[in-house]
Every structure is written in structure tokens, then in C-alpha cells.
C-alpha positions in Angstrom: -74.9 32.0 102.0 -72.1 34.9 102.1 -73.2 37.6 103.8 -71.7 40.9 104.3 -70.9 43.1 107.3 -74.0 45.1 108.5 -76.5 42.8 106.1 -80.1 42.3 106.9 -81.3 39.2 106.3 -85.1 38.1 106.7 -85.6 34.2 107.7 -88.5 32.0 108.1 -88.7 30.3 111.8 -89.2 26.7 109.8 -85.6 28.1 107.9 -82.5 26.2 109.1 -79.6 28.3 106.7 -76.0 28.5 107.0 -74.5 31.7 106.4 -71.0 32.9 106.3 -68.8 35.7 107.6 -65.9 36.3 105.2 -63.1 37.9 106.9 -60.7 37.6 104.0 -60.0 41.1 102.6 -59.8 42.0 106.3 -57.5 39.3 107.4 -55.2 40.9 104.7 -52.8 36.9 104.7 -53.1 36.3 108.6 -55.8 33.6 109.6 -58.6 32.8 112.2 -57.3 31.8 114.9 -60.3 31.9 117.1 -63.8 33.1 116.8 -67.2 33.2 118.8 -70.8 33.7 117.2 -73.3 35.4 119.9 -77.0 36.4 119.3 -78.5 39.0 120.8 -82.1 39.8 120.8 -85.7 39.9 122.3 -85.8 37.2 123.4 -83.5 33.1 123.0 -85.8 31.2 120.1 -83.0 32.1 117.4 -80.3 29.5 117.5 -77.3 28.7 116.2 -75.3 25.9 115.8 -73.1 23.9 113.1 -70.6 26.8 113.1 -66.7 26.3 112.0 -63.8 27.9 110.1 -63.9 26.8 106.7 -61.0 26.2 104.8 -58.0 28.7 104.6 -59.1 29.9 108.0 -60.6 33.1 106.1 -64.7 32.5 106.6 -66.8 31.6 109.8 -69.9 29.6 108.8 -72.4 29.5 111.2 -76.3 27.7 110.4 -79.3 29.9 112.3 -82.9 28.1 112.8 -85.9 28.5 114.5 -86.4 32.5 115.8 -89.5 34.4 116.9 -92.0 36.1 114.6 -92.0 39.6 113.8 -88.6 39.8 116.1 -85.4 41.0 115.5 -82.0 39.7 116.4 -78.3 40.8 116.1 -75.7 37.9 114.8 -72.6 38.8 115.7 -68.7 37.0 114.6 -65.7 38.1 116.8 -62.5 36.5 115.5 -59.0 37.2 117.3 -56.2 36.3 114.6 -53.3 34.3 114.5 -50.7 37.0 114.3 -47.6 37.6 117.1 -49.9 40.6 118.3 -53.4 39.5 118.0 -55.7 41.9 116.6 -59.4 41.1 117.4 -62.8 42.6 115.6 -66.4 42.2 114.8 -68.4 41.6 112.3 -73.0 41.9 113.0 -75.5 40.9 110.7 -79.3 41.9 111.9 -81.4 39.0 111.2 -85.8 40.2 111.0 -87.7 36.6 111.9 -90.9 36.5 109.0 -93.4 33.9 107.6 -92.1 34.0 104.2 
């Protein structure tokens, strides 16, 4: 699932979905050259794993599972590019844990 910068997203704890960052209208023709996914949150029952630079080094894909009812968490995708002078930035999605 794309998602955009600032999105909030509602997941089910049983829910194991990938969702994707796509950096490409930022990137403006430079790539990924590096990226880290952290979550912060109440507490550490969200989880990611599974995540990668999909092809074209434009998009970070990253699969969330599990979380805590009724809790809400901050995903957050900091890439650093390939360029001569790397330029670095974030992107947060807020994530609301509910029995759907």
C-alpha cells in the first residue's frame, strides 16, 4: 500500500501490511542510497520488518504487524541519497492500532 507523507493509517493487531514510502517526486532523478525505518510509540508491540528499496531506488517498502490496541505509533523513513553532497530527510506516517 502507497502511502503519503503525514498519512494516518488504522491497522488491526492480527494485520501484517506492507506499506510504501515513495520518495520519487522528492528524489527529483537521484536515488536511495540508504534509508532507516524507526517506530516510535507507547510502548514496542508494533514491529516492522521485510523492509527494502524497491526497484529504481525511488520507494522504501516496509511490512508493520502486530501493535497495541487503542495505541498510537509514529513510522518514520529517513533516506540519505546518492548524490556527491548527500542530502538527507524524513518522511512519518502515524499508524492508530484498532480491532477492525
Amino acid at each position: 500500500m502507497s502511502i503519503q507523507p503525514g498519512a494516518y493509517i488504522q491497522k488491526d493487531p492480527q494485520a501484517e501490511i506492507v506499506y510504501t514510502f515513495n520518495w520519487a517526486a522528492w528524489l527529483d532523478g537521484s536515488e536511495i542510497d540508504s534509508y532507516t525505518i524507526t517506530i516510535s510509540g507507547p510502548d514496542s508491540v508494533l514491529e516492522q520488518d521485510n523492509d527494502s528499496v524497491d526497484a529504481g531506488n525511488e520507494n522504501v517498502s516496509v511490512r508493520l504487524k502486530a501493535g497495541t490496541v487503542g495505541k498510537q505509533y509514529t513510522v518514520t523513513c529517513r533516506i540519505v541519497t546518492d548524490e556527491a553532497v548527500p542530502q538527507t530527510d524524513d518522511r512519518s506516517i502515524t499508524v492508530q492500532i484498532r480491532n477492525q
